[in-house]
C-alpha positions in Angstrom: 89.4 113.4 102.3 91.8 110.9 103.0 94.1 109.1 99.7 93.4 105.7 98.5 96.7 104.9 100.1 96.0 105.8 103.4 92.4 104.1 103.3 94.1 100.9 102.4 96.5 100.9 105.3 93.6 101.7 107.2 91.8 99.2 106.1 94.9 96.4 106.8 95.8 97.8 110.0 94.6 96.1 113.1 95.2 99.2 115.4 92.3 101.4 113.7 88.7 101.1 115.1 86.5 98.6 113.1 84.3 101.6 112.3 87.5 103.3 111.0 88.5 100.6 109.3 85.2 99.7 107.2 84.9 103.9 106.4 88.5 103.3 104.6 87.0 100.6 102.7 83.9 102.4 101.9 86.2 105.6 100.8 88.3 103.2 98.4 85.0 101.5 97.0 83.5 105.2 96.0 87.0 106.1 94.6 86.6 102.6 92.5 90.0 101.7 93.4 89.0 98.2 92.3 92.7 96.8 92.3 93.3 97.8 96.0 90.0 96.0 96.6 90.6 93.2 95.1 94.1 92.8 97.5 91.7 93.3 100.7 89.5 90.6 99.1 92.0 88.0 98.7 94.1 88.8 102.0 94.2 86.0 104.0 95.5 87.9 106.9 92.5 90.2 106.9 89.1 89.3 108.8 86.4 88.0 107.0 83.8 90.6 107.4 86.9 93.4 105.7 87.2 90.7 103.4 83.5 90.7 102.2 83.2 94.3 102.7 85.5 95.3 100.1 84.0 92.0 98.0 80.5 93.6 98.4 82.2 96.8 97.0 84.2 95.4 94.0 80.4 94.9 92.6 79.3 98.8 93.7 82.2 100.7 92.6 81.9 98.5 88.9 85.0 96.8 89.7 83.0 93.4 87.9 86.0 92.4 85.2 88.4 92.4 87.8 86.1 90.5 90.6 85.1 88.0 87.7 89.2 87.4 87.4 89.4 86.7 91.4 86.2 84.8 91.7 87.1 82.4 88.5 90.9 81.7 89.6 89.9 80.2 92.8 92.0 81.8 94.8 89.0 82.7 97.8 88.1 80.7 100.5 84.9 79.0 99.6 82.3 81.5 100.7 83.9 84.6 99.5 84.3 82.9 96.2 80.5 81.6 96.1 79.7 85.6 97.4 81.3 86.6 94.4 79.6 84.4 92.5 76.1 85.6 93.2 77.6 89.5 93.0 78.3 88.6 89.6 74.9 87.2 88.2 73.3 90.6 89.8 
């Protein structure tokens, strides 16, 4: 079992596998680690499909007070933040 540190630097680094690189995110959504989440989400840098990944898993790993505070300060491109949206009326 890997630390949420090392699934995060997974997660950002382009070297990994994408395979590898979703897994991290999945291991940091079933530790809740909702704030390193929330970083992935709003990381321009990061490909899209990451990007919604680790949206997708603010909403499974009950991370909703802090996606509420992302989604509502606009800071998302337009679909993540309209994603987030719809996570949130679920």
């Amino acid at each position: 079992m890997s630390a949420p540190k090392q699934d995060f630097q997974t997660a950002v680094d382009k070297t990994p596998s994408r395979d590898e690189r979703e897994d991290a995110i999945d291991a940091l959504v079933d530790a809740g680690e909702c704030e390193k989440l929330a970083i992935l989400v709003q990381m321009d840098g990061l490909d899209g499909p990451f990007r919604r990944r680790a949206l997708n898993g603010m909403a499974q790993a009950e991370c909703s007070d802090l996606l509420r505070t992302i989604v509502e300060n606009g800071g998302l491109e337009e679909s993540l933040q309209s994603d987030g949206r719809e996570l949130l009326e679920r």
